[in-house]
N, C-alpha and C positions, 0 to 999 in steps of 0.2 A: 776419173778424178776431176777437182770442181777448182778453178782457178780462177777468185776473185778480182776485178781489176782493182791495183792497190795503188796509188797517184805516187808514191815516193820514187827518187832516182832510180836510175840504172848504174853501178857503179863502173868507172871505164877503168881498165884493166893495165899493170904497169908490169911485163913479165921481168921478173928477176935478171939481173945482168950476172950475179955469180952463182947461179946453177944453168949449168947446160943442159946434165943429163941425168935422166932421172929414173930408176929401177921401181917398178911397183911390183909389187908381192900380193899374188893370188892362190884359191886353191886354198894349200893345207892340207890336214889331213882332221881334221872336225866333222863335227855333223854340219856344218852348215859350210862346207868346202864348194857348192852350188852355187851358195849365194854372191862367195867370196871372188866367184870364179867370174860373177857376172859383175860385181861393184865394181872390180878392178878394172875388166874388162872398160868399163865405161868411164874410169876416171882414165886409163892411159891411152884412151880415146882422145878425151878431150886434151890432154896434156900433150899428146902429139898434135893437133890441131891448133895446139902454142904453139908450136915451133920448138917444144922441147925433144930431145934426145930420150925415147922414151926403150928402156926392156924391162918387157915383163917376165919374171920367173916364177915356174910355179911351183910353189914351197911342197916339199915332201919331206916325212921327218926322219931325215940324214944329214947331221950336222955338215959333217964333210962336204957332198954335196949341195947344200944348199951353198957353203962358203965359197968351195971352186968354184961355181958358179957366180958369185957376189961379190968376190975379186977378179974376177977375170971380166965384168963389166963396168966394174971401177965408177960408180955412179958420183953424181954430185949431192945426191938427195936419194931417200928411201921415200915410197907412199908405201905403208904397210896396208893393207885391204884385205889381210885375212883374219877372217871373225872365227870366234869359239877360243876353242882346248887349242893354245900352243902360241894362238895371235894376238888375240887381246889380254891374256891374263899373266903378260908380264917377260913372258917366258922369251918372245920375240924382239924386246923390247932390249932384253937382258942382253940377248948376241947381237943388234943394232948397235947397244952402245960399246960394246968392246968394238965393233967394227969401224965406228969413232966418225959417222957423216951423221949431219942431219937426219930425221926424219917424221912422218907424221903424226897424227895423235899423241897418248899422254906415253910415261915414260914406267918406269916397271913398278913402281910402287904404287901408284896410282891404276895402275893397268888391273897388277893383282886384287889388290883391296875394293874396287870398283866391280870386277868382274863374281866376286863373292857376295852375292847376294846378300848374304846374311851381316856378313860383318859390312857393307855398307850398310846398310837399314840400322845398324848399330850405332856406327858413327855419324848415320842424321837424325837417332832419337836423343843422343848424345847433345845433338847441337839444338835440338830444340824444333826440329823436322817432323810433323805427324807422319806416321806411318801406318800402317796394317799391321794389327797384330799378327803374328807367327809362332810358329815352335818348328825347332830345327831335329831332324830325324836321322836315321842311316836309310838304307833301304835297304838292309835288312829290317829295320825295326815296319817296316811302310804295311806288313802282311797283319801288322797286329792295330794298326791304326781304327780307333774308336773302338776296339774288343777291349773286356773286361783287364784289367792289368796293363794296356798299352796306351800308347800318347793318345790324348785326347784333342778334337775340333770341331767343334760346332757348325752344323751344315749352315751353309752354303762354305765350301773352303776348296781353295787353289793350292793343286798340288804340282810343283816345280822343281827340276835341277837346280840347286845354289849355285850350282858354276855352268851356266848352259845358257845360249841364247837363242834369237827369232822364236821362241817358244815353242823351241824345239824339246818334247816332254811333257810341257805341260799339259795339265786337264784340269780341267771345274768339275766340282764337284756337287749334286747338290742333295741329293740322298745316298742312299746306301748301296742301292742299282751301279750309281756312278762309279762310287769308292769299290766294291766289288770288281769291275772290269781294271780298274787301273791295278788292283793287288793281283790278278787272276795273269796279268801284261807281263812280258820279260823286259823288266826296268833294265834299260841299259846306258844307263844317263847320267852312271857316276854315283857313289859311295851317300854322299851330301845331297839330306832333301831337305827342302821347305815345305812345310803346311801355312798357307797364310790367308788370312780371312780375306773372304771376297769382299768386295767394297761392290755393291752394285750402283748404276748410273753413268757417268761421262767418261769418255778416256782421251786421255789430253799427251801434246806429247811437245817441252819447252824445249828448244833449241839455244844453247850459247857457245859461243864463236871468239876464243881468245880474251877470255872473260866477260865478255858483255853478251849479254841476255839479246836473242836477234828477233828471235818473232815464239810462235807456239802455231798449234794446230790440234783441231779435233778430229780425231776419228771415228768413225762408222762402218762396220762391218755388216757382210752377210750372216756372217758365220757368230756363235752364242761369245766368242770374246776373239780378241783380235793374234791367233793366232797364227801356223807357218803361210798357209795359204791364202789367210787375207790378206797378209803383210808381202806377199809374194807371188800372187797369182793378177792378172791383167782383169781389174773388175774386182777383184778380192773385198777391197775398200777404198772408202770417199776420206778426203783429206779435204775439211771444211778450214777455208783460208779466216773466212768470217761466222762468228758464230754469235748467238745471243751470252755473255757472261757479265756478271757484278764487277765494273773495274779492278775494283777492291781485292778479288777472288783472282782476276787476272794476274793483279799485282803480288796477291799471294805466292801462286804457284811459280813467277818469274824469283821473287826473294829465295823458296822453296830451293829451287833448281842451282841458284846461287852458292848459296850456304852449304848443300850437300858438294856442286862440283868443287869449291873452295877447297872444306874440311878433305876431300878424295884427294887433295892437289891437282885436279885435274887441269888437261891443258890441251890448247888445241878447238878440236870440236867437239860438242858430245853433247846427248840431248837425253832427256830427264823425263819419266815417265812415269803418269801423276793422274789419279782416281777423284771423281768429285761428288757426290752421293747430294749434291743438293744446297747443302751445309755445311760441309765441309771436304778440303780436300787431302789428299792422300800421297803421300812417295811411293812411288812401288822400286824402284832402281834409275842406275846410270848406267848410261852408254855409252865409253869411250872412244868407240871405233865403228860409227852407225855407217847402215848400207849408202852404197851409192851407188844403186840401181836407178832404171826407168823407174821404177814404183816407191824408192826410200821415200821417209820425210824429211830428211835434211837438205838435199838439192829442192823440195818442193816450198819449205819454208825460205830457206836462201834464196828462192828467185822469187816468191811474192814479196820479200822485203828488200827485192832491187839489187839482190847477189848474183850474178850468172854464176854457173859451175865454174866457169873459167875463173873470176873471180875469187869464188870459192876455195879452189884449188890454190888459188895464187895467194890468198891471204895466210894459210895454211903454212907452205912453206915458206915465205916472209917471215911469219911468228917462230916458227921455228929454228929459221937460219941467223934469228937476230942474235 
């Protein structure tokens, strides 16, 4: 990764006087319980490194268990750090707030509606957000895609879980070859698909922190789009701090990011990922609960614009516990 010298502050860090102790939630049981396993892993790192009182549990889907568990360390604060099915789409969010402490990212409404691809991309063309066109399928209907009688797409087109993340699922599409291997595949990625027009050119990825828009970044890949293992593999992809863009175009997609995490309610952290073909640019989703691995974009944006993780972390549960 490529790490611009950026001249703004460092900001100095003020750890909370009324959280002591803090439970972060890893794991899961999702397709992306890897990932979840390693963001956590590195935020109750650094949270112990505060001097805060740090257990980590790692969520498995049994209610019971996971509560014995979560009362019996009696936290001050949750970090939830599990992505997919169960973490971010609401459902976690739902049994945090019966359990009535703090905790991070957005809350179940925002969680759900956020994590449905579709019906977000709805309520930012609603608001006046461009998007990618799409058409929403089953997977059952995915075997009859572009045959005589079934949903129709114009190639080039991205086929994705609506409710799925790290781009776990998806495929590009760009002839028939393509769509072929993906109908021929055991879809196992849930009920709800998207076909959504590829946008070819930049992929940009806005970061906002408690309502205010903190920085952006470009990414470049090895691999034909930025999927599990560019996002996730050491080398995978370059996170360009400084890029060539039209102010203008900047300032777009910072408005862009806005306006969809607003309408979602969202809160907290969560960063907005956005297509630019030259001309114009593009919403593709929101991310209420991004990694926080060595390799996320969120700690990489956060510290070119003078955030440490520490920091990070600490602003987090501030906004939260206010």
């Amino acid at each position: 990764m490529y790490y611009a010298h950026n001249p703004c502050y460092v900001e100095s860090l003020v750890v909370s006087s009324s959280v002591k102790k803090v439970a972060v939630l890893v794991g899961g049981w999702s397709s992306e319980r890897e990932v979840s396993l390693r963001s956590g892993g590195n935020v109750a790192r650094c949270l112990a490194g505060m001097e805060y009182e740090v257990v980590e549990i790692d969520v498995k889907k049994d209610l019971r268990y996971f509560t014995d568990i979560l009362y019996a360390a009696a936290p001050d604060f949750v970090f939830n750090m599990l992505h997919g099915t169960g973490g971010e789409d609401g459902v976690m969010q739902g049994v945090l707030d019966m359990y009535g402490v703090p905790y991070s990212s957005s809350g179940v409404l925002s969680s759900a509606i956020s994590f449905d691809k579709s019906i977000c991309k709805k309520l930012a063309r609603f608001s006046g957000v461009r998007v990618a066109d799409w058409v929403d399928i089953t997977s059952d209907e995915l075997a009859n895609v572009n045959l005589p009688g079934g949903r129709q797409m114009p190639y080039p087109f991205v086929v994705k879980p609506v409710m799925n993340g790290s781009s776990v699922g998806v495929s590009l599409i760009f002839n028939e070859d393509d769509l072929i291997k993906v109908k021929s595949s055991n879809w196992n990625f849930g009920r709800d698909v998207m076909l959504e027009q590829y946008i070819p050119g930049r992929e940009f990825t806005v970061m906002i922190l408690n309502g205010e828009v903190i920085g952006m970044v470009e990414i470049t890949c090895k691999s034909t789009f930025y999927d599990y293992s560019s996002k996730y593999d050491v080398g995978g992809s370059t996170h360009l701090m400084e890029f060539d863009l039209p102010e203008s175009m900047r300032q777009e997609m910072y408005d862009m990011t806005k306006t969809v995490h607003d309408v979602c309610r969202c809160r907290d952290v969560a960063r907005a990922d956005i297509r630019y073909d030259g001309e114009h640019a593009y919403f593709l989703e929101i991310n209420t609960q991004p990694g926080m691995t060595d390799q996320s974009l969120i700690p990489d944006i956060a510290r070119f614009n003078g955030i440490s993780m520490e920091a990070l972390l600490q602003r987090m549960i501030d906004a939260a516990c206010a």
